[in-house]
Backbone as CSV, one residue per row, in Angstrom:
resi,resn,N_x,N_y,N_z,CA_x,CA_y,CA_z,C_x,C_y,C_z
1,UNK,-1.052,9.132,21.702,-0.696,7.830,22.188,-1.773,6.850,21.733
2,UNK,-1.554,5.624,21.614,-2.317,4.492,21.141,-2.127,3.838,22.001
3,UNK,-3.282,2.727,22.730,-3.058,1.855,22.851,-4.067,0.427,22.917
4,UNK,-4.153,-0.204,23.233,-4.819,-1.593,23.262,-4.733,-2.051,24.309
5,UNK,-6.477,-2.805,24.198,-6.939,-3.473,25.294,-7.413,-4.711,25.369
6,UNK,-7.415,-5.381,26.479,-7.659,-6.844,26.391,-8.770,-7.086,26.211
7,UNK,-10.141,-6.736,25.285,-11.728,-6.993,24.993,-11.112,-6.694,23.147
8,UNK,-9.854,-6.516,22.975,-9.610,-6.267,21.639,-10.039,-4.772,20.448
9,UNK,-9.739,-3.371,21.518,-10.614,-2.312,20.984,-8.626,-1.906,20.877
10,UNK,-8.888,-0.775,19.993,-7.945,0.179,19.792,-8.043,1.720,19.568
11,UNK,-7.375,2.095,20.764,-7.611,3.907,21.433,-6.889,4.716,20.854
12,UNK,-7.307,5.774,20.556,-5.971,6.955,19.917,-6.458,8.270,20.997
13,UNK,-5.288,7.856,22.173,-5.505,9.664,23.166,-4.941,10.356,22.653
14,UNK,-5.823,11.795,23.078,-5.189,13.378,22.895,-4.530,13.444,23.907
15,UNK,-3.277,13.256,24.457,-2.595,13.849,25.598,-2.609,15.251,26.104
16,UNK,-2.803,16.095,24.681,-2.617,17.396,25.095,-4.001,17.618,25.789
17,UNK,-5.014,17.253,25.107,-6.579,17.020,26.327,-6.748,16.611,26.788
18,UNK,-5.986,15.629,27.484,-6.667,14.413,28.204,-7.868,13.475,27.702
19,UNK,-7.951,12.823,26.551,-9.121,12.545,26.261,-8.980,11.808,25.151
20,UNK,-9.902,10.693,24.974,-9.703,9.530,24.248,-10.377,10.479,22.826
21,UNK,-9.567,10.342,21.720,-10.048,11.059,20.824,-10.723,9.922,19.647
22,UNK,-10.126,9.012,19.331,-10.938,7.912,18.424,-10.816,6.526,18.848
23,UNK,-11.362,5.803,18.265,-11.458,4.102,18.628,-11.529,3.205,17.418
24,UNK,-10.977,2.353,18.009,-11.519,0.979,16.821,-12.226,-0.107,18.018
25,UNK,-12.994,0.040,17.752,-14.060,-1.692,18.638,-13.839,-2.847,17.663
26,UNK,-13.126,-3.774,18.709,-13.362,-4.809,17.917,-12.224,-5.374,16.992
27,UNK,-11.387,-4.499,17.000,-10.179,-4.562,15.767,-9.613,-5.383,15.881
28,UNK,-9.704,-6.411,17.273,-9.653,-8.126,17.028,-10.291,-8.810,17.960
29,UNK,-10.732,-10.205,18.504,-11.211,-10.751,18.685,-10.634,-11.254,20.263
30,UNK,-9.344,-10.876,20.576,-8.837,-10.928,21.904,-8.157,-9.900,22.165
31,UNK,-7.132,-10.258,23.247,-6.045,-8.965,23.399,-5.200,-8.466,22.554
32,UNK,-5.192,-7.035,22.765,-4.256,-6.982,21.775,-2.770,-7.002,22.343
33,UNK,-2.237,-7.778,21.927,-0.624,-7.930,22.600,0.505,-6.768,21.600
34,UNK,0.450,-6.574,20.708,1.728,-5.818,20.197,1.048,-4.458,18.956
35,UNK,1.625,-3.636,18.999,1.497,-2.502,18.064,2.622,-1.848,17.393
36,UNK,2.853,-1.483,16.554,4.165,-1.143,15.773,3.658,-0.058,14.577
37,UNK,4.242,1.011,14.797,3.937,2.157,13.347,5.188,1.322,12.233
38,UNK,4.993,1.420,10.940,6.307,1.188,9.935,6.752,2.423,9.909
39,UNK,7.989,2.101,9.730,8.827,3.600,8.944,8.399,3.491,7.919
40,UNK,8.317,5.686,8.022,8.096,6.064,6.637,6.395,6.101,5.989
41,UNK,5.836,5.133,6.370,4.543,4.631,6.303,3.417,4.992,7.349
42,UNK,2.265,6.024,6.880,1.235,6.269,7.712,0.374,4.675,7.699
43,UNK,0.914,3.675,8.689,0.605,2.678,8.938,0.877,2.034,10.169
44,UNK,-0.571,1.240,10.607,0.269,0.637,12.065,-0.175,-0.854,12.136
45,UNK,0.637,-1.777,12.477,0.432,-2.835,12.702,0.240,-3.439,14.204
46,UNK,-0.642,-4.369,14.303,-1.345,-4.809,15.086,-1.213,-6.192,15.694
47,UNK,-1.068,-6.886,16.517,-1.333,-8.254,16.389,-1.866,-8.601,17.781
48,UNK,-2.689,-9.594,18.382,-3.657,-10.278,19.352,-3.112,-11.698,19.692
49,UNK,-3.461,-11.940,20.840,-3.590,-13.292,21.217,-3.954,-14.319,20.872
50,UNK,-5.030,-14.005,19.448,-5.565,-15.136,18.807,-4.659,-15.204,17.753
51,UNK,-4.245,-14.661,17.385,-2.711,-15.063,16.291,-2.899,-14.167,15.234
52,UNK,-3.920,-13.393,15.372,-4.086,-12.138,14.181,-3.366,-11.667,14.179
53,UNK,-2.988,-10.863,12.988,-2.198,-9.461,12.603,-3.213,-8.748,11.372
54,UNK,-3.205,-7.538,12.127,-4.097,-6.735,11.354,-3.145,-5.386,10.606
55,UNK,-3.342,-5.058,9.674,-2.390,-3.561,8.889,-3.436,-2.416,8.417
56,UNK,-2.780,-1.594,8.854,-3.193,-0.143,8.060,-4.551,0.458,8.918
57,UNK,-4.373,0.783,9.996,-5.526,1.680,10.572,-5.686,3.234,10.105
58,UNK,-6.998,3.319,10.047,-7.308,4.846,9.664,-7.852,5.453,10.692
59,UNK,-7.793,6.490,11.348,-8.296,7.128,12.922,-8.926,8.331,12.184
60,UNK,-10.702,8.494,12.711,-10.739,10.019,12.587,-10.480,11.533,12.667
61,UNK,-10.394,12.534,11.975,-9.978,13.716,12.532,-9.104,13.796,11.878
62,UNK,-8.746,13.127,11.149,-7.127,13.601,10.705,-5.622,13.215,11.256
63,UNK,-5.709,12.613,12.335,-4.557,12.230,13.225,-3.888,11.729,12.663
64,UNK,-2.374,11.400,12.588,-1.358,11.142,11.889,-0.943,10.446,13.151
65,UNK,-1.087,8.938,13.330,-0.516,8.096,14.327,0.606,8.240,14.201
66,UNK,1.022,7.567,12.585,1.910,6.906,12.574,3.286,7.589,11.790
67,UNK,2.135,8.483,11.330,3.170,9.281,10.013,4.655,10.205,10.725
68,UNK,4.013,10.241,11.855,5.499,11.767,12.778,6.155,10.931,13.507
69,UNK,6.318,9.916,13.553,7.292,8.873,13.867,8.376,9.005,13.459
């Protein structure tokens, strides 16, 4: 699961551990209001309160956010 927080960080949990497995700090400058994987595409899109849209996160470990969609 992914999700976003209003200081603008982005989480990738292990559900099966319970446990926040990677982060992005910072990955924008306010909240993050919306997240979206593309089809087809190991890609996820992003966008904040300040009017950003950010593309293409990479998470450590190997995790495939977006790809088993």
């Amino acid at each position: 699961m992914v999700t976003g927080s209003t200081i603008g960080h982005i989480a990738l949990w292990n559900l099966e551990e319970k446990k926040l497995q990677s982060q992005i700090r910072n990955a924008h400058q306010s909240t993050v209001s919306g997240m979206n994987c593309l089809p087809s595409e190991p890609l996820m899109v992003t966008s904040a309160a300040d009017n950003s849209l950010k593309v293409g996160y990479h998470f450590d470990m190997g995790c495939k956010v977006c790809s088993d969609l």
